[in-house]
C-alpha positions as CSV (number, residue, x, y, z in Angstrom):
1,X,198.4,111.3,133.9
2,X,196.2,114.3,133.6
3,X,196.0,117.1,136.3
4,X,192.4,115.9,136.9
5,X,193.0,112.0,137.5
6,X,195.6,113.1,139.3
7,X,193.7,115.0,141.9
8,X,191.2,112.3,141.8
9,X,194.1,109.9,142.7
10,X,195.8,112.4,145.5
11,X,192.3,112.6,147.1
12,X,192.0,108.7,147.4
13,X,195.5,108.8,148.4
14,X,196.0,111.5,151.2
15,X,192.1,111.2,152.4
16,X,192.7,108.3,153.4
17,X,196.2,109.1,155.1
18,X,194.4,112.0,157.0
19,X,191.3,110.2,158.2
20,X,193.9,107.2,159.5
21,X,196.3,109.6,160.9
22,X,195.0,113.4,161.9
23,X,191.2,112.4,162.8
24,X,189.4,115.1,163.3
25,X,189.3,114.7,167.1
26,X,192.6,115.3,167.3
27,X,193.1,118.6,165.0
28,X,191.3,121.0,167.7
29,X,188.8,124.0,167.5
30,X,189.1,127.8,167.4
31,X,186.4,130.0,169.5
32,X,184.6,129.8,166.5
33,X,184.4,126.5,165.6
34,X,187.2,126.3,162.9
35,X,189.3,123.8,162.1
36,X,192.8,125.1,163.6
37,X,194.8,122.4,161.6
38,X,195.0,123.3,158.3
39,X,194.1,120.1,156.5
40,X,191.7,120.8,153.8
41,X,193.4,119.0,150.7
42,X,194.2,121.2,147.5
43,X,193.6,120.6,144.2
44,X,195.0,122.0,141.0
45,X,192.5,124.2,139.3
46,X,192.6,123.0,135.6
47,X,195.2,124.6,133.7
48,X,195.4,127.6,135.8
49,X,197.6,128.6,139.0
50,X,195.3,127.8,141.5
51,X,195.7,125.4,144.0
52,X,192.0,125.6,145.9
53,X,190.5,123.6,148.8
54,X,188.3,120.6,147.5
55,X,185.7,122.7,149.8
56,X,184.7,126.2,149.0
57,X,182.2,128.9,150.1
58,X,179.0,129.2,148.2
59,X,177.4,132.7,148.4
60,X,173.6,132.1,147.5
61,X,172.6,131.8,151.1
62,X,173.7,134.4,153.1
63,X,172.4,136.9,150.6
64,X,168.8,135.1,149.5
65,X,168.2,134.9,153.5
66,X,168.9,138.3,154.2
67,X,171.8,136.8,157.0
68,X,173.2,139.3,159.3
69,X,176.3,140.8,158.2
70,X,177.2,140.1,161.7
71,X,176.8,136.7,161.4
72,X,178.3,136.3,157.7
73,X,181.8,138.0,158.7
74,X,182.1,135.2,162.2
75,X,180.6,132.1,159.2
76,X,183.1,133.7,156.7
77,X,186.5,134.1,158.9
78,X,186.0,131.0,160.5
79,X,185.7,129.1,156.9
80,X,189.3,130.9,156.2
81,X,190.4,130.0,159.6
82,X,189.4,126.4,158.4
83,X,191.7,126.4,155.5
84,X,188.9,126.7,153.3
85,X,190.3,129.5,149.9
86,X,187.8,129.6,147.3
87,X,184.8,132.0,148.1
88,X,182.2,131.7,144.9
89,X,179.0,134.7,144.5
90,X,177.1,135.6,142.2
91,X,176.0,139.8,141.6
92,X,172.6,138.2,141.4
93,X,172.5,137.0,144.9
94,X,171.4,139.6,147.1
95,X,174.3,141.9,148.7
96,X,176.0,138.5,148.5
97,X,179.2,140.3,146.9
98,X,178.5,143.1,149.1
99,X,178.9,141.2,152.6
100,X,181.6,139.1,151.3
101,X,183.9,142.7,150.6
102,X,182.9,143.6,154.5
103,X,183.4,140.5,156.4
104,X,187.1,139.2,154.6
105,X,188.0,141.8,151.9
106,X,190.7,142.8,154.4
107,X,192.2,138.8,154.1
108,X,191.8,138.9,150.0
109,X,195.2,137.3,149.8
110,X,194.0,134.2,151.7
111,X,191.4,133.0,149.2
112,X,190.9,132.7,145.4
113,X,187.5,135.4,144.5
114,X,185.1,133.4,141.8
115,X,181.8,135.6,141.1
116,X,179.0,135.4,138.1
117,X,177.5,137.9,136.1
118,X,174.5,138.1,133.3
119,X,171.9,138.5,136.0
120,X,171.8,142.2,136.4
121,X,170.5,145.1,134.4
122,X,169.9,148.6,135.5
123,X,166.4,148.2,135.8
124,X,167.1,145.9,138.8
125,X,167.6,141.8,138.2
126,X,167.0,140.7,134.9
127,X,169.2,138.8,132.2
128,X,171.1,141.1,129.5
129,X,174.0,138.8,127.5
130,X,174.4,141.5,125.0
131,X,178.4,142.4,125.2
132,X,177.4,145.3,126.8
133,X,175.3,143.9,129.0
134,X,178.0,141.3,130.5
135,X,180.7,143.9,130.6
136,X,178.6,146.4,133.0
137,X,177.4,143.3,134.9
138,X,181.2,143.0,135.9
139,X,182.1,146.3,136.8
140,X,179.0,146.1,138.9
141,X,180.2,143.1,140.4
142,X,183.9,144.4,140.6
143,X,182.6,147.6,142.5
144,X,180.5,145.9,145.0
145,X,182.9,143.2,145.8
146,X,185.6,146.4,146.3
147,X,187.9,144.9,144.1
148,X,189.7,145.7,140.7
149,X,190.1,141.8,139.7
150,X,188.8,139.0,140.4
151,X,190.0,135.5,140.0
152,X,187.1,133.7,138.3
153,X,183.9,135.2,136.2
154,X,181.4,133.2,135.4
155,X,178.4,133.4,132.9
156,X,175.2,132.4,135.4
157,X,173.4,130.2,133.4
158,X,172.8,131.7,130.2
159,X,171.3,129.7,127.8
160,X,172.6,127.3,124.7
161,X,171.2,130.2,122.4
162,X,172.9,132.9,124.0
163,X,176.1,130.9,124.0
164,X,176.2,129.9,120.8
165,X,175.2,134.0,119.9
166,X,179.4,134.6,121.2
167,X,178.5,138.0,122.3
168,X,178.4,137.0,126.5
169,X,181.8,135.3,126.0
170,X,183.3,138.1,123.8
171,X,182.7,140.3,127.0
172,X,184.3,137.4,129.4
173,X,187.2,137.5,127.4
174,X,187.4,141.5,127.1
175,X,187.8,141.7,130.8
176,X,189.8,138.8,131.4
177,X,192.4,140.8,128.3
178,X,191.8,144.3,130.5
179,X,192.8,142.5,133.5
180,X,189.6,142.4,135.2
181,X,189.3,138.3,136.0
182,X,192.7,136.3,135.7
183,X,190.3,133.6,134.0
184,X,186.7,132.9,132.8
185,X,184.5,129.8,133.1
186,X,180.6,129.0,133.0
187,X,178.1,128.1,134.8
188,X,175.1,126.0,134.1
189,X,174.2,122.5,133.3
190,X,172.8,119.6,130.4
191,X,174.0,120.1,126.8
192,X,174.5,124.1,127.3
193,X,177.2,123.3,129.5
194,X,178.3,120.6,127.0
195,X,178.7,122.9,124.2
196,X,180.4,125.6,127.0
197,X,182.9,123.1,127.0
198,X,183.4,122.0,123.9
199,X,183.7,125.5,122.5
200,X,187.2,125.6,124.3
201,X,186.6,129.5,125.1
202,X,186.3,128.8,129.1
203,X,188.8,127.7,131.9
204,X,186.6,126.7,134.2
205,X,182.9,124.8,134.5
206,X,180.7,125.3,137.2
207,X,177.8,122.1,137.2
208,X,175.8,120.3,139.4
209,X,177.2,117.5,140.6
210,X,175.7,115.1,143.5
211,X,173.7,111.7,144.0
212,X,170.6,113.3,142.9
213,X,172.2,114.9,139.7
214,X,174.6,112.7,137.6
215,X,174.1,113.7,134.3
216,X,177.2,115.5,134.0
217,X,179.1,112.5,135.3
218,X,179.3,111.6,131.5
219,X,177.7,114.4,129.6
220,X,180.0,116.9,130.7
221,X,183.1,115.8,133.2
222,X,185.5,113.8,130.5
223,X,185.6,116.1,128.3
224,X,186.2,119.1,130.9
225,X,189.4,116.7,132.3
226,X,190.6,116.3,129.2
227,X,190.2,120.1,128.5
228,X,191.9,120.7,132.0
229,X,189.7,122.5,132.8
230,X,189.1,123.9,136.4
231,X,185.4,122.2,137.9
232,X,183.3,123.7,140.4
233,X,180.7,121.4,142.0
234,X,177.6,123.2,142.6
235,X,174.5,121.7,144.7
236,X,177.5,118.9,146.3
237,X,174.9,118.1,148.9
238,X,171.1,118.3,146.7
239,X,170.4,120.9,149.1
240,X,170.5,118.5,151.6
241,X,166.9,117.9,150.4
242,X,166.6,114.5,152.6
243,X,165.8,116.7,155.2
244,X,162.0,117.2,154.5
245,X,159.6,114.3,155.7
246,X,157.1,115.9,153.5
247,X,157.1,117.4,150.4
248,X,158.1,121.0,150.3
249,X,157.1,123.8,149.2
250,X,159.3,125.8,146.9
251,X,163.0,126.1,145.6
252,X,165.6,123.7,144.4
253,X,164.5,121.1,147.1
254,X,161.5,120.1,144.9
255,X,163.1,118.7,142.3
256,X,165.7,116.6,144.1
257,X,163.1,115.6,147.0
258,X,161.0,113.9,144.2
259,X,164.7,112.3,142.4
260,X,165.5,110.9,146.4
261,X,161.8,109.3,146.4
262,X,162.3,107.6,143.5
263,X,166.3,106.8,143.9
264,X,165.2,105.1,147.8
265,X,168.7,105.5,148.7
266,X,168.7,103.6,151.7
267,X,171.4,106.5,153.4
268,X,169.1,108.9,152.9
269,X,165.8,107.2,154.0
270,X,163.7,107.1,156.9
271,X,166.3,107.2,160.6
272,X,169.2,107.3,158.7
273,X,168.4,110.5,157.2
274,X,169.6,112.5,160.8
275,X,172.9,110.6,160.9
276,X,175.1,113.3,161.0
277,X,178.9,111.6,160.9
278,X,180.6,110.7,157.9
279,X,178.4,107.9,156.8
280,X,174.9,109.7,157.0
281,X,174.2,111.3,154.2
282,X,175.5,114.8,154.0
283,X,178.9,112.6,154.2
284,X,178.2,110.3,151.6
285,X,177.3,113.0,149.4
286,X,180.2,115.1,149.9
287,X,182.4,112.2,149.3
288,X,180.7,111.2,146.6
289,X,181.3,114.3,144.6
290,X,184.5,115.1,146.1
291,X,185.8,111.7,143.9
292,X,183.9,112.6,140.6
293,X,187.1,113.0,138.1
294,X,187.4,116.0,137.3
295,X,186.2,118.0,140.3
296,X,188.3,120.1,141.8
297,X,186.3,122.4,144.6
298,X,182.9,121.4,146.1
299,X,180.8,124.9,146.7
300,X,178.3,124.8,149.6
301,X,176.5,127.4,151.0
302,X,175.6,127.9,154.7
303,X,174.3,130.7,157.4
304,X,175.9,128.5,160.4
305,X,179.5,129.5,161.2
306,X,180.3,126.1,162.8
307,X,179.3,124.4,159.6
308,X,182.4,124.6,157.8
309,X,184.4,122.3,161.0
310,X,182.1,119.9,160.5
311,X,182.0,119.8,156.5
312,X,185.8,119.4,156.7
313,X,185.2,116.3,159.6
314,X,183.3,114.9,156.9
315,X,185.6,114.9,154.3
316,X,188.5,113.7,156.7
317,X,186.9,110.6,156.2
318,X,187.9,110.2,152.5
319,X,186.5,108.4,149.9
320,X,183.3,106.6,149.7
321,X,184.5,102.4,149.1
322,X,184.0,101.7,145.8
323,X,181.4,99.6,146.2
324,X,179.1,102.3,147.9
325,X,179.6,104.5,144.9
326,X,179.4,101.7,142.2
327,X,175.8,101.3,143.8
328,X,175.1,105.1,143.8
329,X,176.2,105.3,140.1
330,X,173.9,102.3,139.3
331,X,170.9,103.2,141.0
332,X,171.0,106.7,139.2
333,X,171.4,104.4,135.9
334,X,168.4,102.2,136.7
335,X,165.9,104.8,137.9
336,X,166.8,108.3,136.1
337,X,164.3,109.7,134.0
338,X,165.6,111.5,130.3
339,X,164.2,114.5,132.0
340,X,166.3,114.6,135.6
341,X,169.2,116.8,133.5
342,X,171.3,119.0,135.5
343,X,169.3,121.4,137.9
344,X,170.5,125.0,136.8
């Protein structure tokens, strides 16, 4: 049995055993709204020596919305406080990195460091995947995040050109041989993420994965578990685009508002779009992802310190039956268009 199946298994397995037996009701809240009961299940990362929480930290928000730094030390200790020991940034996002160092860079031993790099230049934000280029995105990152090593870089995105060019993954493996990361994966989506992992050269994928985005449920996902390699969920939730009763404006909610018009998920439609337990549909989409084989650690990003209690409720209710995600899966099958690939 394969480290991935495996997980996949242990989730439908002890998921179940927690939601029957330790409900959330009865784990108990800190003052600031954690989870005191450590319960959060743990996965095997791949091939490596990580053992992270199926739920994880996603640092886009708190640096895109300018969040207080008093705010993102309270959201960030009370996701360690949950349990919660993967923390994933980007040096693109903001003073993402910069806010993470402040608020827990004194618990670094409590939680596995993943960050992403290729989105930087000197002249400000930018793309350079020259060899150089990756290697002083790094040391940025490395300096803002107050750290000498990291457990996880990342390539952000870079494109099936640039890949297939080696010179962004020859600097990924430079630092990971000068000790710099412990291991190196990429991030990104649709047949560059395909060839990512068929190149063998990564230990971990980062992809979207979530009932609005299921292209990498067969593009990409066998053939990372049979790599063992580690996967990161990205975009678990669609960005909770269900929320919007009209069609909005800008950013990654576009794109999966349209999908969830066309998909008519009946979860995420009309009243039972603000159902808010395990069965509405931030639930369903958490479970739904957290079962994908393969996954190993759901990323979501959030400027509310409570939310990570009430992510951890939903999960305590384990996995979606299979028939609710046999009808997710075929819906996607009978309504996707060629173009709805994974949202980078």
């Amino acid at each position: 049995m394969s480290p991935s199946t495996s997980s996949r298994r242990g989730f439908l397995k002890s998921a179940s055993v927690l939601a029957a037996s330790v409900p959330f009701a009865r784990l108990g809240l800190g003052q600031d709204g954690a989870v005191v009961a450590r319960t959060l299940e743990k996965r095997r990362f791949g091939s490596t020596d990580m053992d992270v929480t199926v739920l994880g930290f996603g640092g886009a928000e708190i640096g895109y919305g300018g969040v207080e730094q008093a705010i993102v030390d309270k959201l960030l200790n009370a996701a360690l406080d949950a349990g919660l020991n993967v923390v994933d940034t980007a040096e693109c996002y903001a003073d993402s990195e910069v806010q993470i160092a402040s608020a827990i860079g004194h618990r670094r031993k409590e939680f596995f460091l993943f960050t992403k790099c290729g989105h930087w230049t000197e002249a400000g934000r930018g793309a350079d995947w020259t060899k150089d280029g990756v290697t002083r995105s790094i040391e940025r990152s490395l300096k803002r995040l107050k750290t000498d090593v990291v457990d996880l870089v990342q390539l952000h995105s870079c494109s099936l050109e640039e890949l297939k060019k080696g010179e962004c993954i020859d600097a990924l493996e430079a630092a990971k041989k000068a000790g710099k990361t412990r291991y190196i994966g990429y991030s990104g989506d649709s047949q560059a993420a395909r060839w990512a992992v068929e190149s063998g050269r990564f230990d971990a994928l980062q992809t979207s994965v979530n009932f609005a985005d299921q292209e990498c449920i067969e593009l990409t996902l066998p053939l990372a578990r049979d790599k063992k390699m580690g996967v990161i969920a990205k975009r678990p939730i669609a960005n909770a685009a269900w929320r919007y009763d009209e069609h909005p404006s800008d950013g990654y909610h576009v794109e999966y508002w349209n999908r969830l018009q066309a998909l008519k998920y009946e979860f995420a439609s009309g009243d039972a779009r603000k159902r808010s337990d395990a069965e509405g549909p931030a639930g369903i989409a958490l479970r739904f992802t957290a079962m994908q084989p393969a996954v190993d650690v759901l990323i979501v990003g959030t400027t509310k310190p409570e939310r990570w209690a009430q992510n951890a409720a939903l999960l305590q209710a384990g996995p979606l039956p299979a028939e609710r995600e046999a009808a997710i899966r075929a819906r996607w099958k009978e309504v996707a268009k060629p173009e709805w690939i994974g949202q980078t």
